[in-house]
C-alpha positions as CSV (number, residue, x, y, z in Angstrom):
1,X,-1.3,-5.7,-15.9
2,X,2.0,-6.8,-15.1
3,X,4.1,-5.5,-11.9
4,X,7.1,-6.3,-10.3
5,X,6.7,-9.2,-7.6
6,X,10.0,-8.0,-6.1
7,X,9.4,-4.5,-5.8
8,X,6.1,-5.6,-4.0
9,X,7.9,-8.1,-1.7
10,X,10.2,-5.0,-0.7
11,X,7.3,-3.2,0.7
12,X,6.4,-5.9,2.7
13,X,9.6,-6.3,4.4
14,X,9.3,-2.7,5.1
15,X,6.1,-2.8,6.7
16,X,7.1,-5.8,8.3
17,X,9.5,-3.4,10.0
18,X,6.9,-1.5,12.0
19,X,5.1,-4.8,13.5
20,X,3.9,-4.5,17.2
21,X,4.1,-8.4,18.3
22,X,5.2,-8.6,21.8
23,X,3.2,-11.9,22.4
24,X,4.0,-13.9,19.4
25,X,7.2,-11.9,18.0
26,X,6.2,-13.1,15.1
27,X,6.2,-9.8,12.7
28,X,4.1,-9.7,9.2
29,X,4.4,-7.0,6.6
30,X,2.1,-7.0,3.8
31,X,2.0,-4.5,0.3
32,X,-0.8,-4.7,-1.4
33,X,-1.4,-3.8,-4.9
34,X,-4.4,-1.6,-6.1
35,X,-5.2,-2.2,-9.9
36,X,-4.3,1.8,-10.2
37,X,-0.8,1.1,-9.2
38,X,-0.8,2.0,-5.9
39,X,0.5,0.1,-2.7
40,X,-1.0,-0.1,0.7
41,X,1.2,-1.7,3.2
42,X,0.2,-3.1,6.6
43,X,1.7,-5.0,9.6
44,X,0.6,-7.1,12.2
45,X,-0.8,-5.1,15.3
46,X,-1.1,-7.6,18.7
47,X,-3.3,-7.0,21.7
48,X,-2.9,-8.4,25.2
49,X,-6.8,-9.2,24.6
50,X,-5.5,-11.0,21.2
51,X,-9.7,-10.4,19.9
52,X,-8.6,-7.4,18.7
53,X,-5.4,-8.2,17.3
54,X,-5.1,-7.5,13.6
55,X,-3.0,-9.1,10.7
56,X,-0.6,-7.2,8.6
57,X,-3.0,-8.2,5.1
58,X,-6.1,-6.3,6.7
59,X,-4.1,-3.5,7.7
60,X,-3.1,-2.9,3.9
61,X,-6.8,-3.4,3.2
62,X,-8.5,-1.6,5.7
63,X,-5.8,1.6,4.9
64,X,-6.6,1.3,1.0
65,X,-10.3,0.8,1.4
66,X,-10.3,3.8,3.7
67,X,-9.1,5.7,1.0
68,X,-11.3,4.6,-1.2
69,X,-9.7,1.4,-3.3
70,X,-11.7,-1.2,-4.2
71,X,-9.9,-2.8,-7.1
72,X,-6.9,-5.0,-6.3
73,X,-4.3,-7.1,-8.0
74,X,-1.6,-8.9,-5.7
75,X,-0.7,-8.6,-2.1
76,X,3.0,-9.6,-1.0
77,X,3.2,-11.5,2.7
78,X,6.5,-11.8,4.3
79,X,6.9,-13.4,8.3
80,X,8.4,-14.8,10.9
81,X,10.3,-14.6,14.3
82,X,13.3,-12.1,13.9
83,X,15.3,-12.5,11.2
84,X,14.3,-16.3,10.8
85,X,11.9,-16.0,7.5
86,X,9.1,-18.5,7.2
87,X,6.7,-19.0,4.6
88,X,3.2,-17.0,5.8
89,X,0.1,-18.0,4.2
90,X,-2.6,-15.4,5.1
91,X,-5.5,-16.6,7.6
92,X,-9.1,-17.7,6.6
93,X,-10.3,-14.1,7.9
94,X,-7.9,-12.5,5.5
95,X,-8.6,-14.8,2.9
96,X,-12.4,-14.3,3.1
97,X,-11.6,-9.7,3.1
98,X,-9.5,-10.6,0.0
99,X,-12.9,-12.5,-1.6
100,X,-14.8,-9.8,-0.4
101,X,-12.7,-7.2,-2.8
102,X,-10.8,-9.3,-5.1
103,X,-11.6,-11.6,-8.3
104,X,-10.3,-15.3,-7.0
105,X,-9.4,-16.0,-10.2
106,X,-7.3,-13.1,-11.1
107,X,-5.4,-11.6,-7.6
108,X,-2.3,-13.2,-6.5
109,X,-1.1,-13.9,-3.0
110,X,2.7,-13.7,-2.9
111,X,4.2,-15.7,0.0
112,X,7.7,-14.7,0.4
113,X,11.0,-15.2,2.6
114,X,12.7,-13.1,0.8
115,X,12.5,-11.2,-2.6
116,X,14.2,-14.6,-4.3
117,X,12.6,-17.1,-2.1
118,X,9.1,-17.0,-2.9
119,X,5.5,-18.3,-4.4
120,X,2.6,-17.2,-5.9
121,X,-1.0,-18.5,-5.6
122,X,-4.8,-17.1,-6.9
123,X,-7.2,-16.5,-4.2
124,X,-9.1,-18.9,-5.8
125,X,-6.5,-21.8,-4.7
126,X,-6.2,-20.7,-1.7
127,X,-9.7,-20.1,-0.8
128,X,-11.7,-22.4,-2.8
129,X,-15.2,-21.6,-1.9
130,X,-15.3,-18.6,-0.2
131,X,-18.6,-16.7,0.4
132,X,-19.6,-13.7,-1.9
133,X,-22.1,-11.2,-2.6
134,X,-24.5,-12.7,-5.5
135,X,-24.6,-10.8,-8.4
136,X,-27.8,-11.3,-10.4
């Protein structure tokens, strides 16, 4: 299934819009793409306690899974302090939900400054041996 990388980049800014990052002020928006077509978007959501601080990539897969996606094809990532863009690689708790849902092989990770500015990597590169459910 192709999509449009730049379409998906645009959600992300969007979502990057509603952030809530008083201690960093560094704002995330991520869109991620079901295999159905669908997009889930997600921001980074601080806490004063930072434990329960969440990243913008779980929100959009904590809202699809809640609605009951579990099939995945690219997520979009865009970040950084105001309007100063910076290449934002997800974390190795994101990484690890995206194993958890995604084939490594397959689902792309889209780190973007902008929706001309940008690159594309598996899950499998960028989480080389994550853990999973064995299959028999």
């Amino acid at each position: 299934m192709d999509y449009d990388k730049k379409e998906l980049i645009r959600e992300a800014l969007k979502a990057r819009t509603f952030a809530y990052a008083p201690y960093s002020q560094f704002l995330v928006g991520a869109a991620l793409l079901a295999k159905d077509a669908s997009v889930s978007s997600g921001c980074n959501i601080e806490n004063a306690a930072y434990g329960p601080t969440n990243c913008a990539e779980r929100t959009a897969f904590f809202q699809a899974i809640s609605k009951g996606k579990r099939e995945f094809r690219a997520i979009a990532i865009v970040g950084g302090k105001n309007n100063e863009m910076e290449d934002t690689f997800p974390c190795g708790v994101c990484r690890q939900v995206m194993q958890e849902f995604c084939d490594p092989e397959e689902f792309e990770i889209i780190v973007a400054k902008s929706e001309e500015e940008f690159q594309v990597f598996t899950l499998a590169a960028l989480l080389p041996h994550g853990f999973t459910l064995k299959k028999e």
